[in-house]
C-alpha positions as CSV (number, residue, x, y, z in Angstrom):
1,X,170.0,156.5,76.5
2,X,170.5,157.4,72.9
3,X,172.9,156.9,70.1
4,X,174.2,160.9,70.5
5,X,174.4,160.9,74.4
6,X,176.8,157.6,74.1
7,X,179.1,159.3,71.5
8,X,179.1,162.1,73.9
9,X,179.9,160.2,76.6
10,X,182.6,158.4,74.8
11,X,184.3,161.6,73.5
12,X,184.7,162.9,77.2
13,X,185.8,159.8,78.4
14,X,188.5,159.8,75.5
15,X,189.6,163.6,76.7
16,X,189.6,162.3,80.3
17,X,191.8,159.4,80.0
18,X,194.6,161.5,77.2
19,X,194.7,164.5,80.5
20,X,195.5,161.3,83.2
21,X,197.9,160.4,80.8
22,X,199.7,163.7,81.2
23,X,199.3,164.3,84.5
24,X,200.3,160.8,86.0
25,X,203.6,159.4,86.1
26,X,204.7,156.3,84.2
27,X,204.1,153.4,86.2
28,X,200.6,154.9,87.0
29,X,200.1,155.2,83.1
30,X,199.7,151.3,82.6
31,X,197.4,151.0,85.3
32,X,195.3,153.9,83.5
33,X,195.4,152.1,80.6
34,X,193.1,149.1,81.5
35,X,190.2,151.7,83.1
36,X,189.0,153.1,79.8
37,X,188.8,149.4,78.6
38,X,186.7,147.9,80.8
39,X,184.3,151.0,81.0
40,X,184.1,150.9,76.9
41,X,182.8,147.2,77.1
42,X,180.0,148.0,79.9
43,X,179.0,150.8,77.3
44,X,178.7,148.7,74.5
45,X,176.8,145.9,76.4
46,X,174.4,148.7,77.7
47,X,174.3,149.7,74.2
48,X,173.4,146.4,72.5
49,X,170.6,145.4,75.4
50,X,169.0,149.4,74.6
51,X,168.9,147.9,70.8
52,X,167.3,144.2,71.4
53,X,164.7,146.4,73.6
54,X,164.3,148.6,70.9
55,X,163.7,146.0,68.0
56,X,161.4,143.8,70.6
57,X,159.4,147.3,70.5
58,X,159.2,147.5,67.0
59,X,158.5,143.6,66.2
60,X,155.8,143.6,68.2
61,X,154.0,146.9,67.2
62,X,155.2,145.7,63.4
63,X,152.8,142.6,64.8
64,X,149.9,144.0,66.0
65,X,149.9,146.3,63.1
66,X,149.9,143.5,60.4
67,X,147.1,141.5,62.1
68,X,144.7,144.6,62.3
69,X,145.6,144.9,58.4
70,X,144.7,141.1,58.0
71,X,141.7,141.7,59.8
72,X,140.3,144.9,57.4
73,X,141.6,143.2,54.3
74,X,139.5,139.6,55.2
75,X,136.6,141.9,56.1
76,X,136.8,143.7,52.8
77,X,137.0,140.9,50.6
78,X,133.8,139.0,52.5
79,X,132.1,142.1,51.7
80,X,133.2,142.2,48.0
81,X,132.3,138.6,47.5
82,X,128.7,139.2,48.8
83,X,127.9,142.0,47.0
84,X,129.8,140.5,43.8
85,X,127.6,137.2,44.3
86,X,124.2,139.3,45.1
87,X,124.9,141.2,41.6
88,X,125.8,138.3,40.0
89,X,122.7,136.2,41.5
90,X,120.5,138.6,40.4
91,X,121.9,139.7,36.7
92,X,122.3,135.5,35.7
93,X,119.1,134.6,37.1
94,X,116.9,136.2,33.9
95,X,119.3,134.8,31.4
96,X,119.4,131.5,33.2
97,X,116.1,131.6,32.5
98,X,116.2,132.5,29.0
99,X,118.9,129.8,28.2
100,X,116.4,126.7,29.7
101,X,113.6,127.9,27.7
102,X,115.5,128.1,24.7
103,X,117.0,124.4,25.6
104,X,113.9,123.1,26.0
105,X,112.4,124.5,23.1
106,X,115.6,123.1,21.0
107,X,114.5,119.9,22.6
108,X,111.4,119.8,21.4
109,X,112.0,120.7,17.9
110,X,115.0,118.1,17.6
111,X,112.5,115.2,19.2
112,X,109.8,116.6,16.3
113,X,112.0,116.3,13.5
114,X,113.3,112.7,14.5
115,X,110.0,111.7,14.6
116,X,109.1,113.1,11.1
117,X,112.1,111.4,9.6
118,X,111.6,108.3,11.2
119,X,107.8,108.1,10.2
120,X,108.7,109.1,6.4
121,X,111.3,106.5,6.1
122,X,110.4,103.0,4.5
123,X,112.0,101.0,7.7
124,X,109.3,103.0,9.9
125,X,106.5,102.1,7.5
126,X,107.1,98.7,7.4
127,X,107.6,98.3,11.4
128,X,104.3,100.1,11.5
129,X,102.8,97.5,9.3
130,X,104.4,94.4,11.1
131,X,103.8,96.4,14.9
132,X,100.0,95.0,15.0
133,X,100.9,91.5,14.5
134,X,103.5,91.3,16.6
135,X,101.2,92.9,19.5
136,X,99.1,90.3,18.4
137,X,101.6,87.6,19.3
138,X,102.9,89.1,22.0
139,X,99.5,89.3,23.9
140,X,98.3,85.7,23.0
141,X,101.3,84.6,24.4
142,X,101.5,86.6,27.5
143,X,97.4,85.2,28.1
144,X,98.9,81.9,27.7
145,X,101.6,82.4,30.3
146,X,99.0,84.3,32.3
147,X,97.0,81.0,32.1
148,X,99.7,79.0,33.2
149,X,100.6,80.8,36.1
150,X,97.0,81.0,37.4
151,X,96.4,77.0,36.6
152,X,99.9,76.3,38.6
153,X,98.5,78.8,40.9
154,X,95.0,76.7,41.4
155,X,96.7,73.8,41.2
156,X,99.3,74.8,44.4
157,X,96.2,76.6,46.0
158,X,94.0,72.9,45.7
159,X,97.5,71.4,47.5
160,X,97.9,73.7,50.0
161,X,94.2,73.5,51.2
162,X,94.6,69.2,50.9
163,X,97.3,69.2,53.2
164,X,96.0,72.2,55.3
165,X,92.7,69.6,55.3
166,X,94.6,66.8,56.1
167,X,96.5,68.8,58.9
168,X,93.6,69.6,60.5
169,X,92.1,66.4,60.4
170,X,95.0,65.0,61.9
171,X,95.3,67.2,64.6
172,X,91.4,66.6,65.2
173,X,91.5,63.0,65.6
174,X,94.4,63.5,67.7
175,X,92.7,65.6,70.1
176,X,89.7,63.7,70.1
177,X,91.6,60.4,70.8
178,X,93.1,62.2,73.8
179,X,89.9,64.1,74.9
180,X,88.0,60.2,75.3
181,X,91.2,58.8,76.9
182,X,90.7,62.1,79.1
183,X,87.2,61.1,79.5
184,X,88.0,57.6,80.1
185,X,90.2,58.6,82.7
186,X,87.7,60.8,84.8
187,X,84.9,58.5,84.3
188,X,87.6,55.6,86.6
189,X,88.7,58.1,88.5
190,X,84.8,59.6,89.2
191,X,83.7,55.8,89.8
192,X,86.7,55.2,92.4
193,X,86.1,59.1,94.2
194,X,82.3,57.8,94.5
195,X,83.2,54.3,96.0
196,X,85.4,55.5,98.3
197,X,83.0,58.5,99.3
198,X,80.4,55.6,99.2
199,X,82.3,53.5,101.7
200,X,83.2,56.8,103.9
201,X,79.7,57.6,104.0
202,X,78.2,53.8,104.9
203,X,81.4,54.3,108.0
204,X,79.9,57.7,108.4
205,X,76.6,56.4,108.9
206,X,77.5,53.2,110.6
207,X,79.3,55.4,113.3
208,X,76.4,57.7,113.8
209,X,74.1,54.6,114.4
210,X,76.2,53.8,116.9
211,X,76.5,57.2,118.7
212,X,72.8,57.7,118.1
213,X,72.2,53.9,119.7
214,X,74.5,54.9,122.6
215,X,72.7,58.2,123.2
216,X,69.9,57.1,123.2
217,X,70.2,54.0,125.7
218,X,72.2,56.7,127.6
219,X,69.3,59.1,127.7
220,X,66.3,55.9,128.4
221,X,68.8,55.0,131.3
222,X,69.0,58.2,132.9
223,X,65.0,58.6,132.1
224,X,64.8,55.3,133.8
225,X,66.5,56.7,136.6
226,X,65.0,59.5,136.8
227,X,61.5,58.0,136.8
228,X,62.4,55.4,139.6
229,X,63.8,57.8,141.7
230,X,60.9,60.2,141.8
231,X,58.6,57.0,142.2
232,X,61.0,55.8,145.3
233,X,60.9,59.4,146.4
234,X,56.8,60.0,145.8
235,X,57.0,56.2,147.6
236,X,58.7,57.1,150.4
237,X,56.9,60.2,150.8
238,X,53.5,59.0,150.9
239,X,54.8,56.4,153.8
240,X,56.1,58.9,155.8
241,X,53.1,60.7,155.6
242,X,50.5,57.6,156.2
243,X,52.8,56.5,159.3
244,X,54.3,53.5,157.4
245,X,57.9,53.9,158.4
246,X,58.0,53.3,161.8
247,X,60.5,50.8,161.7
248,X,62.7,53.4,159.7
249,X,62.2,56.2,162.7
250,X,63.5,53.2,165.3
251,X,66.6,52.5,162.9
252,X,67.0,56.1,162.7
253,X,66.3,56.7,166.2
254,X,68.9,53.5,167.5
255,X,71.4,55.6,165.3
256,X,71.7,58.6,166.9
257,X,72.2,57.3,169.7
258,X,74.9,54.8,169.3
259,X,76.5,58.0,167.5
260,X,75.7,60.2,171.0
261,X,77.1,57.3,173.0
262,X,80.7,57.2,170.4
263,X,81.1,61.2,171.1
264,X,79.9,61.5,167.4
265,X,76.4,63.1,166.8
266,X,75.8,61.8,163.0
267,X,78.1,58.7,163.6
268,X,75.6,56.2,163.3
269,X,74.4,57.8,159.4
270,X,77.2,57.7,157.5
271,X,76.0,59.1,154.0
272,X,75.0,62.4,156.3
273,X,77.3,65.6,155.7
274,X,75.4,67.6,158.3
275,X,73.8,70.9,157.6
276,X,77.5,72.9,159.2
277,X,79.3,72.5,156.3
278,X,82.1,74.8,155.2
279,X,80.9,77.3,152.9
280,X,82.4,77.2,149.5
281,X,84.9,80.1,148.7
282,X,84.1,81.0,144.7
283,X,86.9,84.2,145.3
284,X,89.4,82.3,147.2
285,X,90.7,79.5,144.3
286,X,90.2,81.8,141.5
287,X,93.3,84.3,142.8
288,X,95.5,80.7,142.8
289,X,97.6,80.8,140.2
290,X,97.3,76.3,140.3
291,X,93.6,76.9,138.8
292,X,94.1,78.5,136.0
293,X,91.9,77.2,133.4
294,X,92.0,79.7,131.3
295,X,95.4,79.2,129.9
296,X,95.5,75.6,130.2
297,X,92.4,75.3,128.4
298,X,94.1,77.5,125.9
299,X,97.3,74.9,125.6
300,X,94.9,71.8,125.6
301,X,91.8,72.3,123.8
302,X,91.3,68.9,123.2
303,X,90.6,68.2,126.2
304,X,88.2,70.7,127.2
305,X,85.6,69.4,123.9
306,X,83.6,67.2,125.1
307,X,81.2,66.7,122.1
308,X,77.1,67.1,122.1
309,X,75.7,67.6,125.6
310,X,72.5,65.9,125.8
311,X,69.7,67.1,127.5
312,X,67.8,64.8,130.6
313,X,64.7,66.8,129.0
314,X,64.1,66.2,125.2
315,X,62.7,69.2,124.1
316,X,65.2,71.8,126.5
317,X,66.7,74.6,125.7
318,X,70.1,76.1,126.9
319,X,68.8,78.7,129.5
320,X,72.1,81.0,131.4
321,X,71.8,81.3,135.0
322,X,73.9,82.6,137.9
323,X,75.0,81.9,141.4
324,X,72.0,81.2,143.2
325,X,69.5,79.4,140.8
326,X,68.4,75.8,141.7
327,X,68.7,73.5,139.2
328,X,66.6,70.0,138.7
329,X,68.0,67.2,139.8
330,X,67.9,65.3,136.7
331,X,70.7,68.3,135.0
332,X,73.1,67.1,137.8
333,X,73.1,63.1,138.0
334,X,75.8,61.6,138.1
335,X,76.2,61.4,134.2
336,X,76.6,64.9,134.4
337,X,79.3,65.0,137.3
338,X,83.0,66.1,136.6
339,X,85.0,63.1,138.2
340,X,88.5,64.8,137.9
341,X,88.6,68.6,138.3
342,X,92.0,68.7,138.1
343,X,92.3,67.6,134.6
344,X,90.4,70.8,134.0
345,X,92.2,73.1,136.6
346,X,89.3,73.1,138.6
347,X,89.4,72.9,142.6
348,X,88.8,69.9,144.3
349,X,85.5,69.9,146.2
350,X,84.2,68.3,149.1
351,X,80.8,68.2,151.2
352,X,77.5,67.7,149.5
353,X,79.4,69.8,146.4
354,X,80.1,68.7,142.9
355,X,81.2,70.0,139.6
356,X,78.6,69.6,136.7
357,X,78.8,70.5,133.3
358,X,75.7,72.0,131.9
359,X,75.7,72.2,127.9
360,X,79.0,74.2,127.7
361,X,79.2,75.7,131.1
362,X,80.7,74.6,134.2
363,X,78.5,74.8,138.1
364,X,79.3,74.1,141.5
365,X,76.4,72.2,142.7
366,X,74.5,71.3,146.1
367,X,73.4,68.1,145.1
368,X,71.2,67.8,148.1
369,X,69.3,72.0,147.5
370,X,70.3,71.8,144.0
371,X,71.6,75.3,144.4
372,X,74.3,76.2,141.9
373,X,77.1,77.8,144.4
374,X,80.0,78.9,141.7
375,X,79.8,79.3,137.8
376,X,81.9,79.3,134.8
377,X,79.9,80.5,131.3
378,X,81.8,78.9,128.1
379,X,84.1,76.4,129.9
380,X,83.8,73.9,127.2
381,X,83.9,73.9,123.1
């Protein structure tokens, strides 16, 4: 809505209300008179928001256009000041350079013609005469101070070197002194170690006398033994064959009967087990769960070492056997018998049957065939 279309608008509304004047009567005339008021203010307000919108417009294309002006004029003078600096860089450099040489050369001459002054005045001549002697004196007496610096230099060198001497011998001697105490302290020590190993050794000794004494009077007794029973038995089998035991077959014979009369056949012998035996069952105990050696031998292996088995033979070797094999009498005498097969989780046997060690196994014996009925390989350490 523009400024021409309002006045427009106004001039009609002014013809409009001056015709309802006219035409309406005079009471409606003062009710007329407050329309064109109120319609004149809503105008003017609609008028003066049209204007703020307006100047909003123009302030902020006024804005933008002043900022793209900046912007051109800032480029421009960056570009001016570059090319002004570039021109300027390279028309001053050549004169710059002029102007230094022609500094230094005024330099030069200045320093020249000082020189030539100074050398033709008198004050210059006679410095120049008295400049060798003090030279002179001033290099006597920088030697001497030279000298003196190196003597107190010797002199603190020869100190340092007494004391560092002295240091060392000092720490020497104190290590020494401690290395023979040292020495002194091993040698008691050493003598003490070797008495006591001395004594250990004589107890040592002493105790294998005694083993080796008992050994052997263990292995001439069971020789002994051994000898007189195969002389009683070689004896008593040369009788029996030359008919010398007659009196023996009547003992025997008064025996059996006495047993035949009690209702006992081998009542009248009573070191006889009979030839009916009960077989011995080597399956039968080892499915017990009471005999089992194995883990008690495992929880007490004290018990099951039993030290050096020693031969009846002096010159025998371990040899393995098996169920079956006879053995000699002399590797299951009574020495060699196991009293309490319990202690070992062994069965308890009976008959003409008894538990033998044999180096470090276990057998079941027949002590009258000498046939080895059960084995165990590695029962003992």
């Amino acid at each position: 809505m523009t400024l021409s279309q309002l006045l427009k608008g106004s001039a009609l509304s002014a013809l409009a209300v001056t015709l309802s004047f006219t035409a309406l009567p005079a009471e409606e005339a003062e009710a007329a008179e407050l329309l064109p008021a109120a319609n004149v203010a809503a105008e003017s307000q609609a008028l003066a928001q049209d204007r703020r919108s307006e100047r909003r417009a123009a302030r902020q294309s006024n804005r933008g256009t002043r900022q793209a002006n900046r912007q051109q004029r800032r480029s421009t003078r960056q570009a001016n000041r570059q090319e002004t600096r570039q021109q300027t860089r390279q028309e001053s450099r050549p004169q710059r350079r002029q102007a230094r040489q022609e500094n230094r050369q005024q330099r030069r001459s200045a320093r020249r013609d000082n020189r030539r002054a100074q050398a033709d005045s008198p004050q210059s001549r006679r410095t120049q005469e008295v400049r060798p002697t003090q030279r002179r004196t001033e290099r006597r007496t920088a030697r001497n101070v030279e000298t003196r610096r190196n003597g107190n230099r010797a002199t603190a060198r020869n100190n340092n070197r007494a004391a560092n001497n002295a240091n060392i011998n000092r720490v020497r001697g104190e290590a020494r002194a401690n290395n023979r105490a040292g020495r002194r302290d091993n040698r008691f020590e050493n003598r003490a170690n070797r008495r006591d190993n001395r004594a250990e050794n004589r107890a040592n000794r002493r105790d294998n006398r005694f083993e080796n004494r008992a050994d052997r009077r263990a292995d001439r007794r069971a020789d002994r033994r051994a000898d007189r029973r195969a002389d009683r038995r070689a004896d008593r089998r040369d009788s029996y064959r030359q008919g010398r035991r007659d009196g023996y077959r009547d003992s025997r014979r008064a025996g059996r009967r006495d047993g035949y009369r009690n209702g006992s056949r081998h009542a009248g012998n009573r070191g006889y087990y009979g030839r009916k035996h009960k077989r011995w069952d080597r399956h039968g105990w080892r499915k017990s769960s009471r005999y089992n050696w194995y883990n008690h031998r495992r929880y007490n292996r004290s018990i099951f070492s039993l030290g050096r088995y020693y031969s009846p033979y002096r010159y025998h070797n371990y040899n393995r056997f098996n169920i079956g094999f006879r053995l000699d009498s002399l590797f299951f005498g009574s020495r060699y018998w196991i009293n309490d097969p319990w202690q070992y989780r062994l069965p308890n046997v009976y008959g003409p049957y008894r538990w033998v060690r044999y180096y470090d196994d276990v057998a079941l014996v027949n002590i009258y065939s000498g046939e080895v009925v059960d084995v165990i390989h590695n029962f003992f350490w």
